[in-house]
C-alpha positions in Angstrom: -7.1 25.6 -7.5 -7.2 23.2 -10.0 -7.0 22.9 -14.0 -7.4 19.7 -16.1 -6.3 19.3 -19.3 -7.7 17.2 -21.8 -4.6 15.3 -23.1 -3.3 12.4 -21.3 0.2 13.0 -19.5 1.3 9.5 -21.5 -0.4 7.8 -24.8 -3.0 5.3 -24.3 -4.1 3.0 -27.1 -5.4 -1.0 -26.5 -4.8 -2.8 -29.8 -7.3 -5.8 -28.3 -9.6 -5.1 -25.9 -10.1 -7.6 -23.6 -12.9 -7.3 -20.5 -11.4 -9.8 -18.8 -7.7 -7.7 -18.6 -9.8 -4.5 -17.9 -10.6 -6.4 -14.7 -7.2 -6.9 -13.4 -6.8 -3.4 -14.6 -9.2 -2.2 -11.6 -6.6 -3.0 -9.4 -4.8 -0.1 -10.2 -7.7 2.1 -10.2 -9.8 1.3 -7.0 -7.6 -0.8 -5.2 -5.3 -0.5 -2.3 -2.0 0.0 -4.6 -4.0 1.9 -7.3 -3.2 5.4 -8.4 -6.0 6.9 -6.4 -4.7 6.2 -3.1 -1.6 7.4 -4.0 -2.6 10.9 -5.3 -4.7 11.4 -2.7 -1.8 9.4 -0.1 0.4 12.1 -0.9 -1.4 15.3 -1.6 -2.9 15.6 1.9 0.2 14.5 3.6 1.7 17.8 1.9 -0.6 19.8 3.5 1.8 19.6 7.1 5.0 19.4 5.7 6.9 22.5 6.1 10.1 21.8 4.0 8.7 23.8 1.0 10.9 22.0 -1.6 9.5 18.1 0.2 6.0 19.4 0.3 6.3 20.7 -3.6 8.1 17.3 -4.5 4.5 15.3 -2.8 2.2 18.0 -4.7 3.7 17.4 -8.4 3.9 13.3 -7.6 0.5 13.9 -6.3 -0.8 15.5 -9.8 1.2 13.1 -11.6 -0.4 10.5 -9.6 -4.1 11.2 -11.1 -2.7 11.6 -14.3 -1.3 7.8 -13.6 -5.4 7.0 -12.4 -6.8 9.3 -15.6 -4.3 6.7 -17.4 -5.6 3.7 -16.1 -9.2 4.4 -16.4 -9.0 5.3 -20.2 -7.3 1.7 -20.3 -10.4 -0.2 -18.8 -12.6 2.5 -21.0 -10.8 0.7 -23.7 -10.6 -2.9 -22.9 -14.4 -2.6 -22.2 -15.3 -1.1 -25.1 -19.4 -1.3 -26.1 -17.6 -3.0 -29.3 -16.5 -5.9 -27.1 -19.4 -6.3 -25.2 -20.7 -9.7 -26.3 -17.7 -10.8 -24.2 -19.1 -8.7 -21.0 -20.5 -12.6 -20.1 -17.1 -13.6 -18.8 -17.0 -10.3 -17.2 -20.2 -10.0 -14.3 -18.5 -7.2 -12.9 -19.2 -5.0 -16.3 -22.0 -6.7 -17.2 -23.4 -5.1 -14.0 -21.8 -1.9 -13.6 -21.1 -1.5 -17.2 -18.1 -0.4 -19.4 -14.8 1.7 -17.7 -13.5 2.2 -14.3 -15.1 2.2 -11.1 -13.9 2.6 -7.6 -13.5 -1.4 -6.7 -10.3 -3.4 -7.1 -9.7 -6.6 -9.7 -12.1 -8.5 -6.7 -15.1 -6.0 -6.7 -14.4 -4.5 -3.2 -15.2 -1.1 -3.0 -12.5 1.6 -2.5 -11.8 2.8 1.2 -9.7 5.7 2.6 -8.2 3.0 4.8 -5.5 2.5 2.0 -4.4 5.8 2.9 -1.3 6.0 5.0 -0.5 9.3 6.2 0.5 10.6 10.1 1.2 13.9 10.3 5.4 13.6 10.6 7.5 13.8 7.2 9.9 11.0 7.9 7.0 8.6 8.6 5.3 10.1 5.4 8.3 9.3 3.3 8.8 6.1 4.3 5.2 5.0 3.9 5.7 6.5 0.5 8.5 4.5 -0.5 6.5 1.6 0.8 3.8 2.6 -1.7 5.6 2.9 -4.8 6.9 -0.7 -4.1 3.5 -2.2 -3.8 2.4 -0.2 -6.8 5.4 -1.1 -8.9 4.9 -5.1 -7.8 1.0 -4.6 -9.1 2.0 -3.3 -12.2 4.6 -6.1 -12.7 1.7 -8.7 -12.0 -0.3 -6.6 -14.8 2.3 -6.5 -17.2 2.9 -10.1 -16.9 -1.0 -10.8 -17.7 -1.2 -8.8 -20.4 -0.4 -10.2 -24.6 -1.8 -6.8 -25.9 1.3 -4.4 -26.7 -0.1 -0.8 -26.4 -1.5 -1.8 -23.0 2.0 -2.9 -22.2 3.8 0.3 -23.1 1.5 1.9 -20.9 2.0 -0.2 -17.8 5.9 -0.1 -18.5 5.5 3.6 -18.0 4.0 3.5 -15.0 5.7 0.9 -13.7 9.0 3.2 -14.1 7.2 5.8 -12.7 7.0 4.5 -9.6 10.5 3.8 -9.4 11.5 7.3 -10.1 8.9 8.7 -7.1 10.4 5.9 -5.1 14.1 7.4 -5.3 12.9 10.9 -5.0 11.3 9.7 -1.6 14.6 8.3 -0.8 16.7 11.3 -1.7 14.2 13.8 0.6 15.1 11.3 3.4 18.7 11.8 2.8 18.8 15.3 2.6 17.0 15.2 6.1 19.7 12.8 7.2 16.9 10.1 7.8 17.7 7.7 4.8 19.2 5.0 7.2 18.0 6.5 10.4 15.4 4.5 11.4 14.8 7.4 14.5 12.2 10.1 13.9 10.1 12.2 16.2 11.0 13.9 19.7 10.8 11.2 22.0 14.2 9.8 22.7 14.3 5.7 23.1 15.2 3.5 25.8 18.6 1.7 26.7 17.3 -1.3 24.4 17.3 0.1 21.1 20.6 -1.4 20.5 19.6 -5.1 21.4 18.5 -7.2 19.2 17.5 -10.8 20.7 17.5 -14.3 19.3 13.9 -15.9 19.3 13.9 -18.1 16.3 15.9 -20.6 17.4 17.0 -23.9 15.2 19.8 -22.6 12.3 20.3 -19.7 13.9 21.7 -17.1 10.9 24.2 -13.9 12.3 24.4 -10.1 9.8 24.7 -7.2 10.2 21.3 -7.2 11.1 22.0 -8.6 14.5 25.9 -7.9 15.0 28.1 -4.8 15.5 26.7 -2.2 16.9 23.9 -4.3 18.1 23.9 -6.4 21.7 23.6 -10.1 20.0 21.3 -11.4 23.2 21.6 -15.6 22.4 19.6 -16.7 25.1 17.4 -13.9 26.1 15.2 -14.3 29.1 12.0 -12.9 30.7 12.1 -9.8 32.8 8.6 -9.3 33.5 7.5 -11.6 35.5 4.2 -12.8 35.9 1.2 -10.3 35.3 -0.5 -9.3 38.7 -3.5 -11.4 39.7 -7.2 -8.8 39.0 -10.6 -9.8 39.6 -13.6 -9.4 36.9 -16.7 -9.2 38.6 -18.6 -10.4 35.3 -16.7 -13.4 34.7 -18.3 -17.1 35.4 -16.4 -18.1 38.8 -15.5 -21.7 39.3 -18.4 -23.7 41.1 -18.4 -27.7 42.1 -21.2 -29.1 40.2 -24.3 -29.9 41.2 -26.3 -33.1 40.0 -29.5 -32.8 39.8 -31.9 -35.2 41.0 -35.1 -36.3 39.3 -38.4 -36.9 41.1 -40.2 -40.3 40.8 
């Protein structure tokens, strides 16, 4: 069950609308980073967890998440203002659609639920989570850099510290699961290799702890395969000699 209410979780108020800005803004409405994909990101991934203080921790980001999207479309509501729109010409995409949000992204394409990233195990939930508070937070840094008007900027400082206070909860979940820095998850133990790491950029080859104690350093690594075994496709063009063909005088 759901309630809305009418004030916005956070002030919003443009001092100079601008259709152009409201644009970018779309970004963060219909786009892959937007707050849309997020709510939506982690309110179904919820529904399987079974930790119930995790799954409450996705359901209130969740709601705060479309209170982050009802935040962003009364920004483009105001930066395309029917005051402003003699200046819709620079703007096709409003000049078409017309004034406030849609679901498309600062490019016009249309919102998918391919943004989504959900898979049914909390550790890889998390993780994807932390992932998409980063790409949020870069967005609204791109934003805030765009943007002269000062209320709009307020507003996108918000957010933008919003999504570094969902990223740290997402981190602290994965700590009290033990799973911060273990990069293991599932039931499915791994093979004898997931301690070597192998060296296949070679030129200035750079050591760290990335690929020294407790990892196998392999320098020189070599194939263990072999070749693949020969098959036959019965549809594909076999090799024939070529025949000339000869004209008739």
């Amino acid at each position: 069950m759901f309630f809305h209410r009418k004030e916005l979780i956070r002030e919003v108020k443009v001092g100079t609308p601008n259709p152009k800005f409201g644009q970018f803004l779309l970004e963060q409405f219909g786009g892959a980073t937007g707050e849309l994909t997020a709510a939506l990101q982690y309110w179904v991934q919820s529904f399987h967890v079974e930790d119930a203080g995790i799954r409450d921790m996705l359901q209130d980001i969740a709601m705060e998440e479309f209170s982050h999207l009802e935040m962003v479309g009364k920004l483009i509501v105001q930066h395309t203002s029917q005051k402003e729109h003699h200046k819709f010409h620079d703007v096709p995409l409003f000049a078409i659609k017309g004034m406030g949000p849609h679901f498309v992204d600062s490019q016009g394409s249309a919102w998918t639920a391919s943004y989504i990233n959900e898979g049914g195990n909390v550790v890889r939930d998390l993780r994807a989570d932390i992932a998409a508070e980063a790409g949020a937070r870069q967005t609204y840094e791109a934003l805030i850099h765009q943007c002269d008007d000062q209320g709009t900027r307020d507003a996108l400082v918000h957010l933008l510290t919003r999504e570094i206070t969902h990223a740290q909860m997402f981190m602290k979940a994965l700590d009290s699961m033990g799973k911060l820095t273990d990069p293991f998850f599932g039931t499915i133990p791994p093979d004898d290799t997931v301690n070597v790491v192998f060296n296949l950029s070679q030129g200035e080859d750079k050591r760290g702890p990335w690929n020294t104690e407790p990892f196998q350093y392999v320098e020189d690594p070599k194939p263990k395969g072999g070749l693949p075994p020969a098959f036959d496709n019965p549809d594909d063009e076999k090799a024939r000699p070529r025949q000339m063909a000869t004209a008739s005088i």
